[in-house]
C-alpha positions in Angstrom: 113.6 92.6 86.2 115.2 95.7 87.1 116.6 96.5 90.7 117.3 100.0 91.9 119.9 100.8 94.4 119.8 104.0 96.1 122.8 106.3 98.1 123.4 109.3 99.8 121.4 109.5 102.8 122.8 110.4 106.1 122.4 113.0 108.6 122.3 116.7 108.0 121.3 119.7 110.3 118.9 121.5 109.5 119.4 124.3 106.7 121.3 121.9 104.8 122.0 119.7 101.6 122.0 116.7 100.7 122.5 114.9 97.1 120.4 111.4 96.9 121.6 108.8 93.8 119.5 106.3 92.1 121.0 103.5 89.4 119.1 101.1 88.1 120.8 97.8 87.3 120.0 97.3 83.6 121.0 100.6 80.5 118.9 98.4 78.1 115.5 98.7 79.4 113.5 101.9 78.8 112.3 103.5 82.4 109.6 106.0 81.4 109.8 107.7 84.8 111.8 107.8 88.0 112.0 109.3 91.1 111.5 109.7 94.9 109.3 108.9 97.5 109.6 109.3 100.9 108.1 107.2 104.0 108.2 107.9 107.7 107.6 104.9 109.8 104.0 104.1 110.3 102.5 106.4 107.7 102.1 106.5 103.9 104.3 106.5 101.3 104.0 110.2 99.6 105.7 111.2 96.0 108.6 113.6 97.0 109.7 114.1 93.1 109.5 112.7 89.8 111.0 112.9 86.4 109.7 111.7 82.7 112.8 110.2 80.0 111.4 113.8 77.9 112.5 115.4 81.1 108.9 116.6 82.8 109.3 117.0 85.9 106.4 116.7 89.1 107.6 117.6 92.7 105.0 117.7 95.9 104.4 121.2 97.3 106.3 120.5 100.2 109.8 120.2 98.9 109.2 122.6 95.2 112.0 125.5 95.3 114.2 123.0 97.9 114.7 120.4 95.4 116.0 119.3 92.3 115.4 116.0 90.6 117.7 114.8 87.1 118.6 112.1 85.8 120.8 110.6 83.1 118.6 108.4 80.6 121.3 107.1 79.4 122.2 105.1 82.8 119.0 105.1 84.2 120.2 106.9 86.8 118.2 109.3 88.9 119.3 112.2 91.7 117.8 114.2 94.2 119.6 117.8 95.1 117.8 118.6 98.7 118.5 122.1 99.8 117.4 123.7 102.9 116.7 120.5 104.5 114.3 121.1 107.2 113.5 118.4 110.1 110.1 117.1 108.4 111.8 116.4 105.3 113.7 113.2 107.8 112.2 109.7 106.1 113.3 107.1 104.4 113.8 107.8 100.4 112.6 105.4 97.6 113.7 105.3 94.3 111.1 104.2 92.1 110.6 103.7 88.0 108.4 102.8 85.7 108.0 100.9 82.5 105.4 101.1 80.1 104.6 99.0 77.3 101.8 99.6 75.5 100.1 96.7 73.4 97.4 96.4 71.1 94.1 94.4 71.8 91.0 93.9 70.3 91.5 97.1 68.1 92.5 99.0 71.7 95.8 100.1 72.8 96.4 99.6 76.1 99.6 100.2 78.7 101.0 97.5 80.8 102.9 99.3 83.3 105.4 97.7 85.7 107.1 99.2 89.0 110.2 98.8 90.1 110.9 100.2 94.2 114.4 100.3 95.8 115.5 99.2 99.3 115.4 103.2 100.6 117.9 105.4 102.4 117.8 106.9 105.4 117.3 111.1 105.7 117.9 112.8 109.1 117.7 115.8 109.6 118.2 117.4 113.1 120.4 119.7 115.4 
């Protein structure tokens, strides 16, 4: 089991910058990707940016040019860099992973991949 504890939120006004950290509680386990998502009370959990252990990187439309998601593979520690915060960026922010292991079967490879979420942190953003 791997837990992920996130840090950094807070409040910002808008225009502004904030820097989100991500550590996952084990170095020895292999986390194929990490990254952010973002929730707003009563509404869906959307992908805000993630990042492959080759260093591929995906980010939603809303936030590309604004942020900047790293990470240090050999921690397993992942960061958000949010510039020019605007108000609908406010949500809570998840760190997430995820940990393949393929396995043969029958002559098939397959992937058995497991998830691993974080408790969130608070981002506001307002005046």
């Amino acid at each position: 089991q791997v837990e992920l504890v996130e840090s950094g939120g807070g409040l910002v006004q808008p225009g502004g910058s904030l820097r989100l950290s991500c550590v996952a509680s084990r170095s020895d386990v292999k986390l194929d990707t990490m990254g952010w998502y973002r929730q707003v009370p009563g509404e869906q959990r959307d992908l805000v940016a993630t990042i492959t252990d080759t260093g591929n990187t995906n980010y939603a439309d809303s936030v590309k040019g604004r942020f900047t998601v790293s990470r240090d593979g050999a921690e397993n520690t992942v960061y958000l860099q949010m510039n020019s915060l605007k108000s609908e960026d406010t949500a809570v922010y998840l760190c997430n992973a995820v940990r393949n292991l393929p396995y043969w079967s029958d002559g098939s490879l397959y992937n058995r991949a497991t998830e691993f979420w974080g408790q969130g942190t608070q981002v506001t953003v307002s005046s």
